[in-house]
C-alpha atoms as an extended CHARMM CRD file, in Angstrom:
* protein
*
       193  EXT
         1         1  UNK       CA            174.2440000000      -44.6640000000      125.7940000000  PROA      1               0.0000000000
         2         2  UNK       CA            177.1860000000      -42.6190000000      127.2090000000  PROA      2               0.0000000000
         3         3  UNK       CA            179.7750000000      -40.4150000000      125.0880000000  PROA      3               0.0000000000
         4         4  UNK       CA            183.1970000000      -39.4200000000      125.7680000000  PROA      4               0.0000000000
         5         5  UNK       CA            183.7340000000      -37.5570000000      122.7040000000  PROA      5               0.0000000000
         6         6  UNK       CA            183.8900000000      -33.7110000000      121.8500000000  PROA      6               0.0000000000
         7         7  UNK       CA            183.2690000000      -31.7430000000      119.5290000000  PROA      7               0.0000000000
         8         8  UNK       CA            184.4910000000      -28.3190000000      118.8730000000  PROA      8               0.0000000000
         9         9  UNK       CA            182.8420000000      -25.5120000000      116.3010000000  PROA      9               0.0000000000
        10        10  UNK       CA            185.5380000000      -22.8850000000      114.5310000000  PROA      10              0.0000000000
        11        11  UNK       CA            182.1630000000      -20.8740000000      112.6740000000  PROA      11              0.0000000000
        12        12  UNK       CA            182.1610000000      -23.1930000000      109.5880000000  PROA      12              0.0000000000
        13        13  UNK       CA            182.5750000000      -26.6080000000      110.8110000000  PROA      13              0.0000000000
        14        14  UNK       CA            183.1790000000      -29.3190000000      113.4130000000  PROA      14              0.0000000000
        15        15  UNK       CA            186.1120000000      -31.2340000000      114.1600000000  PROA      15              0.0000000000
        16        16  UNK       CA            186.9030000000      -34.3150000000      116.7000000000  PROA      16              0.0000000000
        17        17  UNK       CA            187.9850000000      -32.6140000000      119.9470000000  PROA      17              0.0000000000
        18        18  UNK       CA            189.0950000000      -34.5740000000      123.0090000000  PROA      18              0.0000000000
        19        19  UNK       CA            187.5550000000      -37.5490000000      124.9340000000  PROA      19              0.0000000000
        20        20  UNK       CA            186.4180000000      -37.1690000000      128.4090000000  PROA      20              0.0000000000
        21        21  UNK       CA            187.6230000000      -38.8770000000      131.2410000000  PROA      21              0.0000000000
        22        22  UNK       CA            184.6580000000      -40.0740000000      131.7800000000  PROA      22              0.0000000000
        23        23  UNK       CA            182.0420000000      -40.7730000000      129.3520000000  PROA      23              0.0000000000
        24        24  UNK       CA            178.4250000000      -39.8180000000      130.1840000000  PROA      24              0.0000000000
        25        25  UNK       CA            175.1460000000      -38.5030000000      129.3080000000  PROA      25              0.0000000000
        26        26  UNK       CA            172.7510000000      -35.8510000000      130.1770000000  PROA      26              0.0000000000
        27        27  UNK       CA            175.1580000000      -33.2530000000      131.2660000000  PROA      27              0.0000000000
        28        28  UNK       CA            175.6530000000      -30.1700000000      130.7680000000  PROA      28              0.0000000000
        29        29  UNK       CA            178.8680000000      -27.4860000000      129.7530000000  PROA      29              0.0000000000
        30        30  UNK       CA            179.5540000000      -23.7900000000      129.6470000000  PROA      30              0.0000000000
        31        31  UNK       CA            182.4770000000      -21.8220000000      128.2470000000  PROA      31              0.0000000000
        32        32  UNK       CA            184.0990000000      -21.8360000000      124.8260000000  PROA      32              0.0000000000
        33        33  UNK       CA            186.4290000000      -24.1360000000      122.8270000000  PROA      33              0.0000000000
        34        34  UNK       CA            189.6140000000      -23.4310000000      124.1860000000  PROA      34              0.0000000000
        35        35  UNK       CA            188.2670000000      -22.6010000000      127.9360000000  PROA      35              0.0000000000
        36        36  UNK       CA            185.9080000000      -24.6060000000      129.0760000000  PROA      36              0.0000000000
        37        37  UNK       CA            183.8590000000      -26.3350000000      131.6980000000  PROA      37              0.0000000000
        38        38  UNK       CA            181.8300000000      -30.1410000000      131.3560000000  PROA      38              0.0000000000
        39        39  UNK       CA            179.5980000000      -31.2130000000      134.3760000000  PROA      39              0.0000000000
        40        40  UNK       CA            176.9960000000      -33.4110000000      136.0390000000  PROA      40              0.0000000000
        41        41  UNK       CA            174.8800000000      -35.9200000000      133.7080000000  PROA      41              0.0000000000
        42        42  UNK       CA            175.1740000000      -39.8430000000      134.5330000000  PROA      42              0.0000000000
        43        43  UNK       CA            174.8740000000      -43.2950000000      133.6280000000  PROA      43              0.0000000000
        44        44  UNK       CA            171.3490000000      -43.9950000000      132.2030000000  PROA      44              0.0000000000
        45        45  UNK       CA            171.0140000000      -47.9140000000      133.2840000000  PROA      45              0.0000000000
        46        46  UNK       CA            173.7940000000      -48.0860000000      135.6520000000  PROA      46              0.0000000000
        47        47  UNK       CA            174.5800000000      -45.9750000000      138.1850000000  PROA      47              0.0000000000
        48        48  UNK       CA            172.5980000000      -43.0190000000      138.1230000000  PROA      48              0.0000000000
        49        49  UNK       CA            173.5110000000      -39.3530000000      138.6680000000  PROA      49              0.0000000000
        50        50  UNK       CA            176.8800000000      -37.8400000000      138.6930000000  PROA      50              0.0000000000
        51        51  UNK       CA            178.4910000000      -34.7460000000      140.3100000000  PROA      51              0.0000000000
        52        52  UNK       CA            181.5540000000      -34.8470000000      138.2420000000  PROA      52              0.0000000000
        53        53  UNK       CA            183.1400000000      -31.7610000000      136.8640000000  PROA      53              0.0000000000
        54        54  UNK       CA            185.9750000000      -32.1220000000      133.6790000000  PROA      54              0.0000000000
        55        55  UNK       CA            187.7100000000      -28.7470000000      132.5070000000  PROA      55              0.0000000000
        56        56  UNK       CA            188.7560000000      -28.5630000000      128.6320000000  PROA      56              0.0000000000
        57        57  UNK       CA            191.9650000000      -26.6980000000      127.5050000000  PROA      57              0.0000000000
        58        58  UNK       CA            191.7350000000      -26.9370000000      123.9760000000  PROA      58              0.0000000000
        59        59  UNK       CA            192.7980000000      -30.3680000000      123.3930000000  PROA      59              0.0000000000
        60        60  UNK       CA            191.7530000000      -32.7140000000      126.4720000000  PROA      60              0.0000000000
        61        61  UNK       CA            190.2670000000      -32.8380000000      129.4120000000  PROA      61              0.0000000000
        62        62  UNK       CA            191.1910000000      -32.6280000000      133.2300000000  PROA      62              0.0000000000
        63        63  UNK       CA            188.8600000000      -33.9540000000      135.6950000000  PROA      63              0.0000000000
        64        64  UNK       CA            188.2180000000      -30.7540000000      138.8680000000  PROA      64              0.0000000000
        65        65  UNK       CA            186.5010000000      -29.8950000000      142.0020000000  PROA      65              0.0000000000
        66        66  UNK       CA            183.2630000000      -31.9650000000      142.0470000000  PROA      66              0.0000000000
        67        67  UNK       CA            179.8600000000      -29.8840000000      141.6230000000  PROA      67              0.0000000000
        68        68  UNK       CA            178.0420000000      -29.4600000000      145.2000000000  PROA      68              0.0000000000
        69        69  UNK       CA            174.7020000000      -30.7260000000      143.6360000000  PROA      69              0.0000000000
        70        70  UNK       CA            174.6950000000      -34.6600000000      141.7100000000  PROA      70              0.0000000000
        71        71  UNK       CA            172.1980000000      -33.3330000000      138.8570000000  PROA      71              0.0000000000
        72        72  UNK       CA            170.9500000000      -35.3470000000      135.4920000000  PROA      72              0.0000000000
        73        73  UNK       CA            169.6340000000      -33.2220000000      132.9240000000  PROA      73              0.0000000000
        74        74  UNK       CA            170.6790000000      -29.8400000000      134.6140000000  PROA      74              0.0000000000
        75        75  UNK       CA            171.1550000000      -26.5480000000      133.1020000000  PROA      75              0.0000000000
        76        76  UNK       CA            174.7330000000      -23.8860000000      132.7080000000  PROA      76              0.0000000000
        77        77  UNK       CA            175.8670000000      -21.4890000000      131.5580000000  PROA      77              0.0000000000
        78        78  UNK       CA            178.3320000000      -18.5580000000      131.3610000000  PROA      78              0.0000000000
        79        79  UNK       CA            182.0880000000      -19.5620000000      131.1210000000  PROA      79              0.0000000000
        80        80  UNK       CA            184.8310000000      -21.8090000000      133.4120000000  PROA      80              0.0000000000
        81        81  UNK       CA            185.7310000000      -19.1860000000      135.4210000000  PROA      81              0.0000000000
        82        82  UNK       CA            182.1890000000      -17.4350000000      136.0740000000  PROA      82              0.0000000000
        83        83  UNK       CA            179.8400000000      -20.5970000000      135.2840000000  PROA      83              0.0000000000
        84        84  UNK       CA            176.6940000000      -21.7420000000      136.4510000000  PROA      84              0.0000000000
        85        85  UNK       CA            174.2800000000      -25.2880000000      137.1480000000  PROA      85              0.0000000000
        86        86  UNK       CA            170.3320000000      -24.8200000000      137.3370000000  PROA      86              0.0000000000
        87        87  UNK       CA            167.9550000000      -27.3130000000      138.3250000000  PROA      87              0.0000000000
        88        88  UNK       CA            167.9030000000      -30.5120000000      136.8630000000  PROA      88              0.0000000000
        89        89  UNK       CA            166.6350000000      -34.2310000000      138.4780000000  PROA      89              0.0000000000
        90        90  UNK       CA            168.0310000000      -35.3070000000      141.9960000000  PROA      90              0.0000000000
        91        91  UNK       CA            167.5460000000      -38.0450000000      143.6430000000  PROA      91              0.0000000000
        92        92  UNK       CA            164.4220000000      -36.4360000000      145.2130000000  PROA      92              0.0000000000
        93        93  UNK       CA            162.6440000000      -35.4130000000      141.5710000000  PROA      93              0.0000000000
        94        94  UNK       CA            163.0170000000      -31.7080000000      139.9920000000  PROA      94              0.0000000000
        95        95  UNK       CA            165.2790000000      -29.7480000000      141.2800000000  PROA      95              0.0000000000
        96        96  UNK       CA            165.7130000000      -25.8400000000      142.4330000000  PROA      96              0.0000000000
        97        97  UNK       CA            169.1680000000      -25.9220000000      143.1840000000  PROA      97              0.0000000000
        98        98  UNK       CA            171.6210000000      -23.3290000000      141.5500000000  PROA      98              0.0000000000
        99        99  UNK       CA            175.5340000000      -23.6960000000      142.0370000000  PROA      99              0.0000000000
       100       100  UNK       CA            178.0570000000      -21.4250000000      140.7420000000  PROA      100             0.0000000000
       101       101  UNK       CA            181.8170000000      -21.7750000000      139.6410000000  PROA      101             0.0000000000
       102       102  UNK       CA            185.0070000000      -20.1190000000      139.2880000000  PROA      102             0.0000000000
       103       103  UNK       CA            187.4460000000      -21.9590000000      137.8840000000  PROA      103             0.0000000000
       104       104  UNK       CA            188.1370000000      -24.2170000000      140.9890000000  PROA      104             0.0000000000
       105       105  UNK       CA            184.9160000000      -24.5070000000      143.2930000000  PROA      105             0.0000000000
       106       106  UNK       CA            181.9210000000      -24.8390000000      143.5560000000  PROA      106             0.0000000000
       107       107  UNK       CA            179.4400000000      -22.6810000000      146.1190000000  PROA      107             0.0000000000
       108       108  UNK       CA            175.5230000000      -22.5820000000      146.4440000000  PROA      108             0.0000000000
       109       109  UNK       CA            173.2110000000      -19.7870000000      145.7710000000  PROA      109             0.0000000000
       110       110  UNK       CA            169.7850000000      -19.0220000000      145.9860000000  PROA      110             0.0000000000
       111       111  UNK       CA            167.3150000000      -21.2610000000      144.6280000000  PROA      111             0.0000000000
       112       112  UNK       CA            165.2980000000      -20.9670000000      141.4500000000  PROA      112             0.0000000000
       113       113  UNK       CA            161.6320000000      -19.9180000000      142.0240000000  PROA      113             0.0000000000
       114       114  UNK       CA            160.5970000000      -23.0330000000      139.6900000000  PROA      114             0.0000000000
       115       115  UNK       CA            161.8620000000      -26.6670000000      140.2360000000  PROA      115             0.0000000000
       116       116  UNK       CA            162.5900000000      -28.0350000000      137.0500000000  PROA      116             0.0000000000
       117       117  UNK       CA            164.4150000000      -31.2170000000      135.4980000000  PROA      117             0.0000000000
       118       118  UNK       CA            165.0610000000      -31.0750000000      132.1090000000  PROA      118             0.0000000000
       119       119  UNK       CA            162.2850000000      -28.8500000000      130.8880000000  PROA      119             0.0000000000
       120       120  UNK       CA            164.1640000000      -25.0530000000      130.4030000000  PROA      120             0.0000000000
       121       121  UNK       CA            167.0120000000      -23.3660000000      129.6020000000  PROA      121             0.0000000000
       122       122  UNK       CA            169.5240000000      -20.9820000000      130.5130000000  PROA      122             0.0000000000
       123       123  UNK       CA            171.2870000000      -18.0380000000      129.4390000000  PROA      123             0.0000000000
       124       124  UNK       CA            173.1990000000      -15.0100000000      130.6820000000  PROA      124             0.0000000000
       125       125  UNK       CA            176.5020000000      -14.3820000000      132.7520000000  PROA      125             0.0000000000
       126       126  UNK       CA            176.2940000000      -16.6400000000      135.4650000000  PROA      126             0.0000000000
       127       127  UNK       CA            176.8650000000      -14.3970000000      138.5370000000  PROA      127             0.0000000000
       128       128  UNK       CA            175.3790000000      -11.1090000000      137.4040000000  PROA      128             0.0000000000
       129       129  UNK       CA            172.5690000000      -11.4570000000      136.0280000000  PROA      129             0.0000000000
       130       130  UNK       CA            171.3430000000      -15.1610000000      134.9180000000  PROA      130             0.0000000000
       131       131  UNK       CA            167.9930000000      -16.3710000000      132.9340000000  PROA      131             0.0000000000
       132       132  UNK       CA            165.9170000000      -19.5910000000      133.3050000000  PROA      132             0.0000000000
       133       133  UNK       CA            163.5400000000      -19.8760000000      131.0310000000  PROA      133             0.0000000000
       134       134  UNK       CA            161.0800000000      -22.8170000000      130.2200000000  PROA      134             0.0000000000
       135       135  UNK       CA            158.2850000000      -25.0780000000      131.1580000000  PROA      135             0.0000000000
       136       136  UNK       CA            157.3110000000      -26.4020000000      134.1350000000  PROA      136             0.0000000000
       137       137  UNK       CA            153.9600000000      -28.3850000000      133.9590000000  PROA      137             0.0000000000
       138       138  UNK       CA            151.8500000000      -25.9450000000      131.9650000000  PROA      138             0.0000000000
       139       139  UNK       CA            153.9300000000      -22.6670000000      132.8600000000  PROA      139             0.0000000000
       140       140  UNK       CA            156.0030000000      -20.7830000000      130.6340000000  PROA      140             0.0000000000
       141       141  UNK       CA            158.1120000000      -19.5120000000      133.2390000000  PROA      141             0.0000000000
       142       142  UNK       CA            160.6340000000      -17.0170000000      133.5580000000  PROA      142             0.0000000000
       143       143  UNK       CA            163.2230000000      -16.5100000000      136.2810000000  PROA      143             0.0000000000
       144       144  UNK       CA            166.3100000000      -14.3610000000      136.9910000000  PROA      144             0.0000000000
       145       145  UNK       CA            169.0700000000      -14.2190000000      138.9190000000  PROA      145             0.0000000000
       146       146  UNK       CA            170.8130000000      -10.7000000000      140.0030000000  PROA      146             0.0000000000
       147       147  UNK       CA            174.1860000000      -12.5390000000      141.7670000000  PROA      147             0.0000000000
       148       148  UNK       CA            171.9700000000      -13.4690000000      145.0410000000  PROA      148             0.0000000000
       149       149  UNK       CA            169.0510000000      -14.3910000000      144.5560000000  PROA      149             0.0000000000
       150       150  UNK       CA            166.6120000000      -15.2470000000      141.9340000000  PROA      150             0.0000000000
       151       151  UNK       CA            163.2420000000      -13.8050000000      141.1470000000  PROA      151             0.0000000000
       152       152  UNK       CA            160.0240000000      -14.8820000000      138.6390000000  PROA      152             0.0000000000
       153       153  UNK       CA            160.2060000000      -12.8000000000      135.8490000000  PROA      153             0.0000000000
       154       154  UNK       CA            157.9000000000      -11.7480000000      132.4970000000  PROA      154             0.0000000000
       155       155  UNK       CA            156.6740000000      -14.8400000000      131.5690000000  PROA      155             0.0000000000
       156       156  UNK       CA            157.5010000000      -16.3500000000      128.1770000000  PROA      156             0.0000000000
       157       157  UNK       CA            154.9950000000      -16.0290000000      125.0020000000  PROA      157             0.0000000000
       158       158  UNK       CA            154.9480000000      -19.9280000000      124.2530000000  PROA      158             0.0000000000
       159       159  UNK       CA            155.4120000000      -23.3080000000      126.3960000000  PROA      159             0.0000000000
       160       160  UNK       CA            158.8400000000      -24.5130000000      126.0460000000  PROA      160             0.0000000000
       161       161  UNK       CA            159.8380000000      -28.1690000000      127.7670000000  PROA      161             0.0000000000
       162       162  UNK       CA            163.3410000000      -29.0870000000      127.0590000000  PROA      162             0.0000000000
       163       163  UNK       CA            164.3750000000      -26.0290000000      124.2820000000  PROA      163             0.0000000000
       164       164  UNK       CA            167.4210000000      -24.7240000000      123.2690000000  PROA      164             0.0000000000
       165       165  UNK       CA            168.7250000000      -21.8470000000      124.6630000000  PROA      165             0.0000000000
       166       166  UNK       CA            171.7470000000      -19.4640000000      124.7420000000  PROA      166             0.0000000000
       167       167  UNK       CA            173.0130000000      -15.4670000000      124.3910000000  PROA      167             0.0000000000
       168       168  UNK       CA            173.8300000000      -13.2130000000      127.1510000000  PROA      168             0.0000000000
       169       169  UNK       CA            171.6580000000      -11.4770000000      129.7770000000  PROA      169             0.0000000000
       170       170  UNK       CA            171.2780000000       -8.1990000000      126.9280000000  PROA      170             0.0000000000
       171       171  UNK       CA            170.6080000000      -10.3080000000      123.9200000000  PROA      171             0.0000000000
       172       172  UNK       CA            169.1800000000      -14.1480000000      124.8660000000  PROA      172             0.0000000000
       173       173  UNK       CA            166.9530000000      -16.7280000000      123.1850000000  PROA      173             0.0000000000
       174       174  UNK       CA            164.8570000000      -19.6650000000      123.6210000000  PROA      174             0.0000000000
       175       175  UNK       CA            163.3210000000      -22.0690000000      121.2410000000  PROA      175             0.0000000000
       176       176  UNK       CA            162.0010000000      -25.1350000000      119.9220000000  PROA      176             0.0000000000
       177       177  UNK       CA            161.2080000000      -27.7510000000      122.8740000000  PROA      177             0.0000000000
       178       178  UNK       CA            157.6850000000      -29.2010000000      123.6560000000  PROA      178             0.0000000000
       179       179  UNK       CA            154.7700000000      -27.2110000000      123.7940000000  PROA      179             0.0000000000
       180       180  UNK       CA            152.6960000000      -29.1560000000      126.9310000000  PROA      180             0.0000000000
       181       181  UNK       CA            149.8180000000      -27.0890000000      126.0910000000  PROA      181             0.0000000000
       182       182  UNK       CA            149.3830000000      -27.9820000000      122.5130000000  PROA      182             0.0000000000
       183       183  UNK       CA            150.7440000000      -31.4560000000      123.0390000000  PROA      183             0.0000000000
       184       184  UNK       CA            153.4560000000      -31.0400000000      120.2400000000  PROA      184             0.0000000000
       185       185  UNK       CA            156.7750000000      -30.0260000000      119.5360000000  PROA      185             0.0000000000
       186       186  UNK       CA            157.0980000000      -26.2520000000      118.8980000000  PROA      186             0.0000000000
       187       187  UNK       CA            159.6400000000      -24.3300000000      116.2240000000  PROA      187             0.0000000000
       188       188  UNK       CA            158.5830000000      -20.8660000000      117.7590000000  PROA      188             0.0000000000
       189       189  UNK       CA            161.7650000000      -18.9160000000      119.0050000000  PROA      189             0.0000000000
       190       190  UNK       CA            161.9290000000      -16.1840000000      121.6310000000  PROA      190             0.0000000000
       191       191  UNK       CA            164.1690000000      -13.3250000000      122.2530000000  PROA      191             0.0000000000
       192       192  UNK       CA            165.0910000000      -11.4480000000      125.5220000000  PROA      192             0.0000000000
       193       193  UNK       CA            166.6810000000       -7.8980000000      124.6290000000  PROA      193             0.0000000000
């Protein structure tokens, strides 16, 4: 089912923040509360993918440039004006794609060494020096970006398919998600330092 709601944290709590022009769902965001960037995802049983890209001041929504790449279940991170979209499904299956923003457009980079849909996660500043991190079939794959191009990376201790994952490209993590190996969800939690 698709959501236009938002929600935003103040360190103790969450409170109703604004609705989205337009209400979808396996999308992805990047910035904070008060600055901040809400793209791709789609309509599960209607009309499929979405490029769309919404930027939040605080209190509502604006709809801005669309993203370069229509993704489902991609990755981002960083912030509005230095953001980022990994992977994710296309029309065509997984995805390697990798888009950048800064505030206004949209512009392609390299592509990740790993196709992936909605099996990793993502964390670091977006056009310095970026992290993918996750499963892809029985991999626990690790890639980086240095502002060009991307490059595989020490692999990951555990299997993660579809974790969580945040932090900055000094101090990141990833954890929980599906462990394909073991054939069960995992609670282990990595850190990148």
């Amino acid at each position: 089912r698709e959501f236009s709601g938002s929600y935003e944290y103040n360190g103790s709590s969450w409170s109703s923040g604004g609705s989205l022009n337009t209400g979808r769902q396996s999308n992805l965001g990047a910035g904070e509360s008060t600055n901040a960037a809400f793209v791709g995802g789609g309509f599960r049983y209607a009309t499929g993918r979405m490029s769309l890209t919404e930027e939040y001041n605080g209190s509502s929504w604006s709809t801005a440039n669309n993203m370069i790449y229509t993704t489902y279940v991609s990755n981002a991170m960083g912030s509005l004006n230095d953001g980022m979209q990994v992977g994710g499904q296309t029309a065509g299956g997984d995805s390697q794609s990798c888009s950048v923003y800064d505030g206004t457009n949209w512009s392609s980079t390299g592509a990740t060494a790993m196709a992936s849909g909605n099996s990793f996660g993502s964390f670091g500043e977006a056009t310095t020096t970026a992290h993918a991190v996750g499963s892809s079939g029985a991999a626990a794959e690790h890639n980086t970006f240095n502002g060009s191009s991307w490059s595989t990376a020490t692999s990951m201790h555990a299997q993660h398919n579809g974790p969580g994952s945040g932090g900055s490209d000094s101090s990141g993590f990833i954890a929980s998600g599906y462990d394909i190996g073991a054939g069960s969800t995992t609670t282990a939690c990595e850190e990148w330092t």
